[in-house]
N, C-alpha and C positions, 0 to 999 in steps of 0.2 A: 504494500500500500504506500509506504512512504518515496519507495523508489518511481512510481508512479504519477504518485505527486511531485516528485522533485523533476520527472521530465516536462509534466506542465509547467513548472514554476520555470522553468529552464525558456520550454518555447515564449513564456508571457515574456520574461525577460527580454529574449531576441525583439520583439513585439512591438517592447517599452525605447527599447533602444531603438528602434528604427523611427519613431514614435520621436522621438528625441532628436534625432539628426533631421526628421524632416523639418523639423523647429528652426536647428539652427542655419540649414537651407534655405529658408523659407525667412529667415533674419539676413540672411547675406541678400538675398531677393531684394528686400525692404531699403536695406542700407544702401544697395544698388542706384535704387530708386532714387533713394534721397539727396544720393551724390550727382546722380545726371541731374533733376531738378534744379539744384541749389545752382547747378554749374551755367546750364543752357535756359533755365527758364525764372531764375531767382526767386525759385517758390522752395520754399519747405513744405512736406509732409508735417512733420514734428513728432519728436514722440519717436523716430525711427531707434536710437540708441536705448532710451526708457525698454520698450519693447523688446529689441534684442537681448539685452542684458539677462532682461526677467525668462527669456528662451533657454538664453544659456544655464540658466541656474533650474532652469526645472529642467533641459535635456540632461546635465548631468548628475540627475538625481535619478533621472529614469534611466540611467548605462548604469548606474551601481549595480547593480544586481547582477546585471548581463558580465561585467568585467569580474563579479566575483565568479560566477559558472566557471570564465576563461581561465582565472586565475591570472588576472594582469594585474591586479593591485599589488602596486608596487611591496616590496618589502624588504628588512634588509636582513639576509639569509648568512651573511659570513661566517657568523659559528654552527653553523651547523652542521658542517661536513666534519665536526669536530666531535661532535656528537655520536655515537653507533646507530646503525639504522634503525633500529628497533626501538629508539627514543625519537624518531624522524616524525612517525604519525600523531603522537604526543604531543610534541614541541607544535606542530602544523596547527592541530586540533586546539591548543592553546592561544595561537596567533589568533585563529578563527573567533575565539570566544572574547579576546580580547577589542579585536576590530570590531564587532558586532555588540559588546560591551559599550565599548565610543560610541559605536551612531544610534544605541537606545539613550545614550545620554543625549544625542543629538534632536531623535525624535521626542523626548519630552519637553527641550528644549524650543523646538521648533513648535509644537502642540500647543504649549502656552502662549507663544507670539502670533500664533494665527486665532487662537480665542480672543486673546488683548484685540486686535485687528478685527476679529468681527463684531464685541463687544462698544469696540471704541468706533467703528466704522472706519478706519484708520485710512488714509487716502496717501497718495506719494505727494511728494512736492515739487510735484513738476507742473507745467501747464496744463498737463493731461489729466491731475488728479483719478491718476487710476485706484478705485480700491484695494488694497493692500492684499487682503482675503484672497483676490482672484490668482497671480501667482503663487502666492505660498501655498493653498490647499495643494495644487499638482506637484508643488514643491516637495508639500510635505506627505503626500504618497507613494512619489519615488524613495525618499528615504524609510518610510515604513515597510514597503515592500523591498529593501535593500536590507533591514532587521528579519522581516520575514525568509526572505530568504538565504539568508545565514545561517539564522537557527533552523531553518531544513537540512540544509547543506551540514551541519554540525549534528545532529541529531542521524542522517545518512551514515554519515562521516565514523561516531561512536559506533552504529549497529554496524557497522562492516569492521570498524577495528575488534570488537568483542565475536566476529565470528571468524575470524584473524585472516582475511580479505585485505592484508596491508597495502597490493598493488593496486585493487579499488579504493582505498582508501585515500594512497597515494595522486590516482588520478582524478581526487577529485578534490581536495585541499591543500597538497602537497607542492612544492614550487615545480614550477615544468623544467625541464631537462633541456638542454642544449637540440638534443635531436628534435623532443615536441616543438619549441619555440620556432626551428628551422622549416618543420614541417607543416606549422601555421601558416609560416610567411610565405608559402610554395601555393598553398591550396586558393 
């Protein structure tokens, strides 16, 4: 069951993330615009950078998840080869709980400033007066489901190490390999 869910949570991921990049496409569109305008027609759109910004910070709330599937989030691995392998899924499964540890401090964080915001009606302070409320909610679901999806991945992650599945294990919180990373950038 979990391994089932964790392939859905996988595909939403891709989903989220394409979801995301069409955003920040779809900002460069915008910004496009606003530079021909400004240049040949002395008009502004306004609001094109406000806009963008707010893109970029909810696409990259919605690749969390997807970059943790890949195992891109950075990390820094140098004692670990110091370590015996048998303390490798350990140490991984440790990293995992602690990143995912950060971004529920994030999402409660972030939870409270989007109540303040709907509470206070909170608005930017730009000419646009955009409600505050309307990026942060996308905002702050990307990062929820970026906590969700950890603790699946983590909870995966434990039931294959206790059925001592380490190279599953391996290949799914573990740092990628010289060979995987190569045979990313191929495919």
């Amino acid at each position: 069951m979990l391994d089932r869910l964790l392939n859905k949570t996988r595909t939403l991921s891709l989903w989220l993330t394409w979801l995301g990049g069409t955003l920040i496409v779809l900002s460069a569109f915008l910004v496009t615009a606003e530079v021909f305008l400004r240049k040949f027609f002395n008009f502004s759109i306004g609001g094109a950078d406000e806009i963008s910004g707010y893109a970029f910070g909810v696409a990259t709330a919605l690749a969390l998840s997807h970059a943790l599937f890949e195992r891109a989030h950075i990390r820094v691995d140098a004692l670990l080869g110091v370590f015996p392998k048998m303390m490798h899924s350990v140490i991984n499964l440790f990293g995992m709980i602690m990143l995912i540890g950060f971004a529920s401090v994030v999402v409660f964080n972030v939870w409270s400033m989007v109540g303040d915001s709907l509470e206070n009606g909170s608005r930017s302070i730009t000419p646009m007066r955009v409600p505050l409320a309307l990026p942060q909610i996308p905002w702050l679901l990307g990062w929820m489901f970026f906590v969700f999806s950890g603790a699946l991945i983590g909870l995966v992650a434990i039931k294959r190490m206790i059925s001592g599945d380490i190279a599953g294990t391996q290949d799914l919180i573990g740092v990628k390999s010289l060979d995987e990373q190569i045979e990313d950038e191929t495919v």
